[in-house]
C-alpha positions as CSV (number, residue, x, y, z in Angstrom):
1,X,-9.8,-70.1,43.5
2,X,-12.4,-70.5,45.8
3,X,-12.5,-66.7,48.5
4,X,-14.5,-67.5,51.7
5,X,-15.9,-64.3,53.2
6,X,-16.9,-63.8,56.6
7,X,-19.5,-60.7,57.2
8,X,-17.9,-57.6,59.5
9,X,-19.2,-57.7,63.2
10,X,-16.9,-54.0,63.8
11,X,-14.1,-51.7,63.0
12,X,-14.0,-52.6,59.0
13,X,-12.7,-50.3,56.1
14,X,-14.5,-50.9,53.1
15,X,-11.9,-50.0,49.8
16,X,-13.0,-50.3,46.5
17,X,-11.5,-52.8,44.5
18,X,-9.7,-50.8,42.0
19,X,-7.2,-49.8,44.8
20,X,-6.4,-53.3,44.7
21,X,-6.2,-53.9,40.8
22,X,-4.3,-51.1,40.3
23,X,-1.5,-53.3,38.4
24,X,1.1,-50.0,38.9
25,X,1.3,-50.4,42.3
26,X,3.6,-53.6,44.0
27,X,2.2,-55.7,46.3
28,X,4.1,-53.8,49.4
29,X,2.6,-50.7,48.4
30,X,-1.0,-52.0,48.3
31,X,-0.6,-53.4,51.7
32,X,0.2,-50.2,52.9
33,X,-2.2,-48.2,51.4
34,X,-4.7,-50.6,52.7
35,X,-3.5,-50.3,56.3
36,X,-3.8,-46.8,56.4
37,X,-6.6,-46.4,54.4
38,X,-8.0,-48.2,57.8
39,X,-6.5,-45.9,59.6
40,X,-8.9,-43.2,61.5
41,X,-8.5,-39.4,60.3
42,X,-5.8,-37.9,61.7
43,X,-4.0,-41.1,63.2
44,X,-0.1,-40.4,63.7
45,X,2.4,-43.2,62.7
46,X,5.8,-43.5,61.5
47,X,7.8,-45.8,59.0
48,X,9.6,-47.2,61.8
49,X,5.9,-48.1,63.5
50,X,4.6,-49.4,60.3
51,X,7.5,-51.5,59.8
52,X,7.1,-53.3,63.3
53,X,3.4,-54.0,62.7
54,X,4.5,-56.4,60.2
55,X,8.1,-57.5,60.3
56,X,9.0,-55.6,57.7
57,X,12.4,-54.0,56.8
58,X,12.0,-49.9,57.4
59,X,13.4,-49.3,54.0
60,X,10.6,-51.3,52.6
61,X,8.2,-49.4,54.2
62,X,9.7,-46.4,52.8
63,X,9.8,-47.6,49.1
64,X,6.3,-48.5,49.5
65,X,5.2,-44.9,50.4
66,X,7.5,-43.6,48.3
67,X,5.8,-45.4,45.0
68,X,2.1,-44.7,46.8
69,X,3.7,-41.3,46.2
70,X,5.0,-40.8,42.8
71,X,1.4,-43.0,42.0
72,X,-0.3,-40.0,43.9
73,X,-1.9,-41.9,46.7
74,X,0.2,-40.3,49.3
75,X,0.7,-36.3,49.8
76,X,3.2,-35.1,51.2
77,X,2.6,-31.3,52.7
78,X,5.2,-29.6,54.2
79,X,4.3,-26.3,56.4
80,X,6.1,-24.0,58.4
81,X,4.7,-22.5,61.4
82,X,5.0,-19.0,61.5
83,X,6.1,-18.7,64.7
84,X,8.7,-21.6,65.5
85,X,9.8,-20.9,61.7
86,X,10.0,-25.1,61.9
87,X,8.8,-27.4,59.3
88,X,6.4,-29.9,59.7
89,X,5.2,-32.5,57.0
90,X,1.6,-34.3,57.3
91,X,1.0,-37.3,54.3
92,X,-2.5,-37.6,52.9
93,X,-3.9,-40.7,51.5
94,X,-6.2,-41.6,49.0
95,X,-8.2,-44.1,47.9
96,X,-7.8,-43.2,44.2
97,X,-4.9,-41.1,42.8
98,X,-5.5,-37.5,43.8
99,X,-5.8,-34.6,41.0
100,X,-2.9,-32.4,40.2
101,X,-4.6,-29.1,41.3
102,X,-4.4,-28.5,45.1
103,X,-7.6,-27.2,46.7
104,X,-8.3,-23.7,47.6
105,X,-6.7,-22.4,50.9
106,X,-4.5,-25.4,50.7
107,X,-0.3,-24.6,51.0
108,X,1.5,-25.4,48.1
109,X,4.3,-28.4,48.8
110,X,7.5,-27.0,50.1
111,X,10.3,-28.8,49.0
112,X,13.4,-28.0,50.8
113,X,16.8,-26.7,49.5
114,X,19.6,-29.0,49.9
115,X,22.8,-27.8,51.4
């Protein structure tokens, strides 16, 4: 296979390449990750947005993020605001799987009880 390059003029992400030989991740989910690895910090989107930019199915969308999650790519971190006492959950990506151990200051992941 011949791969024909073309050299970035603006706006490029540069990944490195084991995000894409990663051989644990599906296809979907490395398509994703790339998208919003391109994504500037702090960019808000939804499943049902990232399932329009590409004619996906929503449910896709969602398995994708849900393996980038169990392959610790994606965080999920649930807060509460101590005044509204509402929970609100902002996902962190990573261009390699993320450690175990949660930095210092950081809120631990809240996981809901189910009724």
């Amino acid at each position: 296979m011949r791969v024909h390059r073309t050299a970035p003029l603006r706006a490029f992400a540069a990944l490195a390449n084991s995000l894409s030989r990663d051989r644990r991740l599906s296809w979907g989910a490395v398509g994703v990750l790339t998208y919003l690895l391109g994504l500037p910090n702090g960019a808000w989107i939804t499943e049902r947005v990232l399932a329009a930019q590409r004619g996906e199915g929503c449910m896709s969308i969602v398995a994708s993020l849900r393996e980038l999650e169990e392959r610790r790519y994606l965080r999920r971190v649930v807060r509460r605001d101590p005044v509204t006492r509402q929970y609100s959950t902002t996902c962190e990506v990573f261009e390699k799987p993320y450690e175990f151990e949660t930095s210092t200051g950081e809120l631990q992941k809240v996981h809901p009880v189910a009724a």
